[in-house]
N, C-alpha and C positions, 0 to 999 in steps of 0.2 A: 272524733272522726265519724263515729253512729249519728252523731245532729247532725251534723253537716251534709250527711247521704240523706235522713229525714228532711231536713231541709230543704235540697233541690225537691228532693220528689216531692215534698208539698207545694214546693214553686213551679214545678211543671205540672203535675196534678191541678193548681186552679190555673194556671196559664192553657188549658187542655180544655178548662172547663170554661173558659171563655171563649171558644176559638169557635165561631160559627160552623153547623155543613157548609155553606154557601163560599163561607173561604175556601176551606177544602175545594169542591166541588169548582170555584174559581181556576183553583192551581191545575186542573186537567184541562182546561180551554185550550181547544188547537184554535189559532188563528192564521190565515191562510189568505193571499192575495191571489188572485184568480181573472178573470173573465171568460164570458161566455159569448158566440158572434151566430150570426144569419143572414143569408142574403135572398134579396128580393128580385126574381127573374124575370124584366121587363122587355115585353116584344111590342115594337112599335108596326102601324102600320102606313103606309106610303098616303101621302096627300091624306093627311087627316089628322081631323081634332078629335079628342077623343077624353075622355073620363079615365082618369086611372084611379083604382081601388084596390087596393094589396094587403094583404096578411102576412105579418111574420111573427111566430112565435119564439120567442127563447126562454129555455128552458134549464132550472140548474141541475136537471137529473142529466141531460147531455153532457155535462163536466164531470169531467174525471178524480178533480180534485174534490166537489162539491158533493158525487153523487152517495157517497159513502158516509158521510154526515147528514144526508138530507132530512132527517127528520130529528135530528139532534141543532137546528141552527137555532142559535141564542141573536143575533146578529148578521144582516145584512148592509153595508155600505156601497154606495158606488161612488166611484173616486169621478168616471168620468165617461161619455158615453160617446162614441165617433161613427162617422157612416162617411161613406166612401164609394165615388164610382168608380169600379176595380174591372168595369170590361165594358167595351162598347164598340159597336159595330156597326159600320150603315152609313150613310149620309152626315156630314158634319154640321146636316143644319135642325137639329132635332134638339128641342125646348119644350123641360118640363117646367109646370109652376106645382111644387107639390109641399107638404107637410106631413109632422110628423105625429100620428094621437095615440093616447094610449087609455080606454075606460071613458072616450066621449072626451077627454081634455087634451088641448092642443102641446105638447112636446119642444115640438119644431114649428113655429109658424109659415104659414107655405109661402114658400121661395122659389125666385126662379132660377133655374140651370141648364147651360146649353152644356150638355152632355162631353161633346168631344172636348171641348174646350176646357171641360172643369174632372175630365178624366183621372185619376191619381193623386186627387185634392182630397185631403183627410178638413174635415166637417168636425168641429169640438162643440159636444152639450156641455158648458158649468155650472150652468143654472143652477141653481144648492135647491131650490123648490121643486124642479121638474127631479133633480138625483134621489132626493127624498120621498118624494112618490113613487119612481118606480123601486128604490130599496122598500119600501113598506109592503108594495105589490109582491116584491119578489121575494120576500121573508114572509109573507103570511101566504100566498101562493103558489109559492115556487117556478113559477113563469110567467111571464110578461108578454100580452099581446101588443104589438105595434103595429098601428094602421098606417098605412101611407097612402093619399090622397089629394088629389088634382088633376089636373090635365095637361097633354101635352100637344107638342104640334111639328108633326114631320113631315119633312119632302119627301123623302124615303123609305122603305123598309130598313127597321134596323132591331138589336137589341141592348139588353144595358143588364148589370148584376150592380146593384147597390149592394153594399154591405154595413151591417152594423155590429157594431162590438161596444159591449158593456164590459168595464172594468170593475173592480169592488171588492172590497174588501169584505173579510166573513169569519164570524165564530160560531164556533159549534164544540159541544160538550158530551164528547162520547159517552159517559155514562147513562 
């Protein structure tokens, strides 16, 4: 019975002694599905053409789920990236041609959109290149700026809320 208790415990003893920190250290990973969204407050103005240039930042300290890990992520994924015109007001003859850049690279390549008419219409990025750039952005920076840019052309005063939501998967290793 004495060999046999020597035994395991030599058998656990070198199985101990092979087991990496980094296994260890693996077995604490919270993994967590998540996203983060912003929107972009467009005011049109009557009988004109005009430049649009916008800024929206997203940010994973603004997440709830994220903000608590945020200097613990091992892992950034975005699954999938959407934008959306979620309000618009004004004339229904109001056409933007605009795009989407992030770091001087194009995103979204600019497209045109008659606003009332494409009102409530969900927009999908899958591009694996463009989700891969901004997961690297948003793992080694922690927020991602998004420029939107082009121009639009109204009969009327109007306004419009784009919105954007990033989806993405995330590890992070509290110790």
């Amino acid at each position: 019975m004495k060999k046999t208790i020597k035994l395991v415990a030599a058998i656990l003893l070198v199985s101990f002694t092979f087991t990496s920190c980094d296994d260890v250290e693996d077995l604490i990973d919270v993994d967590f599905k998540s996203s983060i969204s912003g929107k972009y407050n467009l005011n049109f103005e009557a009988e004109s053409e005009e430049k649009i240039s916008e800024s929206l930042t997203l940010n994973l300290a603004d997440n709830s789920d994220v903000s608590k890990y945020l200097s613990k992520l091992k892992e950034v994924e975005i699954t999938k990236i959407t934008y959306e015109i979620t309000k618009f007001t004004g004339d229904n003859n109001v056409d933007m041609n605009v795009g989407f850049y992030m770091n001087g690279n194009t995103i979204v390549a600019p497209t045109e959109y008659n606003l009332s008419s494409e009102l409530g219409v969900v927009f999908e990025i899958t591009d694996k290149t463009v989700l891969n750039t901004v997961s690297s952005t948003l793992l080694s920076s922690k927020k991602v700026v998004l420029d939107l840019k082009g121009e639009y052309l109204s009969m009327a005063a109007a306004t419009a809320e784009l919105t954007v939501v990033v989806y993405f998967n995330a590890t992070a290793n509290p110790l």
